[in-house]
C-alpha positions in Angstrom: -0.1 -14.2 -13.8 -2.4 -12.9 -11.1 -3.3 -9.3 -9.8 -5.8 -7.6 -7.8 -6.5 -4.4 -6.3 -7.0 -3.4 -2.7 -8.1 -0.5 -1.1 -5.5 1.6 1.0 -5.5 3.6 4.3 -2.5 5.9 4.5 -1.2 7.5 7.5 1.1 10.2 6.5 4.1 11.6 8.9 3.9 7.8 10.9 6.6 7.8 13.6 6.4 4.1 13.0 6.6 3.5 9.2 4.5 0.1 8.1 1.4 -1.8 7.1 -0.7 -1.7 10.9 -3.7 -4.1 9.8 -6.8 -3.2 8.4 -9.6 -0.6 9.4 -12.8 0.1 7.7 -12.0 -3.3 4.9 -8.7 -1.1 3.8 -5.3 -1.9 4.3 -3.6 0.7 7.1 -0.4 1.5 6.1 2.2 3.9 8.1 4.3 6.5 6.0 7.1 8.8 7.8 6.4 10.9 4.6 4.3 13.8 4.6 2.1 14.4 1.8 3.7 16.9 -0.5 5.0 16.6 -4.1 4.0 12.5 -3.9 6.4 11.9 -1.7 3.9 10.0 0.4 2.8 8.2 -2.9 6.0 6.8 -3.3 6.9 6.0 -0.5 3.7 4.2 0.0 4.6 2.0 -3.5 8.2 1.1 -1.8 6.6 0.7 1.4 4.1 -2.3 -0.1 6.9 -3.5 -2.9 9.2 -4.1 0.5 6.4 -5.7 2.6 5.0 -8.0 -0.8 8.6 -8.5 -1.9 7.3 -7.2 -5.5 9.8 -4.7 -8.3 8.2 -1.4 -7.0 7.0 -1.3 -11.3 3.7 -4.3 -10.1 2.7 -1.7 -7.8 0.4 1.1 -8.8 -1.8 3.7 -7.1 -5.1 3.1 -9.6 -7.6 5.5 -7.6 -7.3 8.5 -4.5 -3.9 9.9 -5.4 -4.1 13.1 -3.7 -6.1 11.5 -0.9 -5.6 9.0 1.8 -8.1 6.6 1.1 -7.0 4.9 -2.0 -7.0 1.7 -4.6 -3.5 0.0 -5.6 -2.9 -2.6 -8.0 -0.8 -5.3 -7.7 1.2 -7.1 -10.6 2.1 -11.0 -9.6 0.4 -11.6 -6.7 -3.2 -12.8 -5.8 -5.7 -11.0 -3.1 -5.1 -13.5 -0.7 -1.3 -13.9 -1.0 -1.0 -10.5 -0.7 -3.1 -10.6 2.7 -0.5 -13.3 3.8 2.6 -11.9 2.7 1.7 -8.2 4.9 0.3 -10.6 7.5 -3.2 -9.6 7.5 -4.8 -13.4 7.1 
């Protein structure tokens, strides 16, 4: 089964929730969460379970948990299908 890591750019307290491309060779994703008590962490795993249509369990944050910048793995789903399932490719 494949899996892969990428690297993650979170926007905390997003009026417009979602993944919004890719800056600086990291994945930009939107959160309406602000950043206390991991609340942004998890919504940031059922933000990229939703938009990979993965079981929130084949997504982990890996590296950067109490900072924005960040490495997730995911569980079932190659680099490049992941990039064309959050329409990045």
């Amino acid at each position: 089964m494949a899996s892969c890591e990428l690297a993650i750019r979170v926007v905390p307290r997003a009026s417009k929730p979602g993944v919004a491309g890719v800056r600086a060779e990291a994945v930009l994703v939107r959160i309406g969460a602000a950043p206390v008590d991991g609340a942004a962490n998890a919504e940031l795993v059922d933000t990229l379970a939703r938009a990979l249509d993965l079981p929130r369990r084949a997504v982990t944050i890996t590296a950067g948990a109490a900072s924005r910048s960040k490495r997730v793995r995911l569980e079932g789903v190659s680099r490049e299908e992941a990039f064309r399932r959050l329409g990045l490719s």
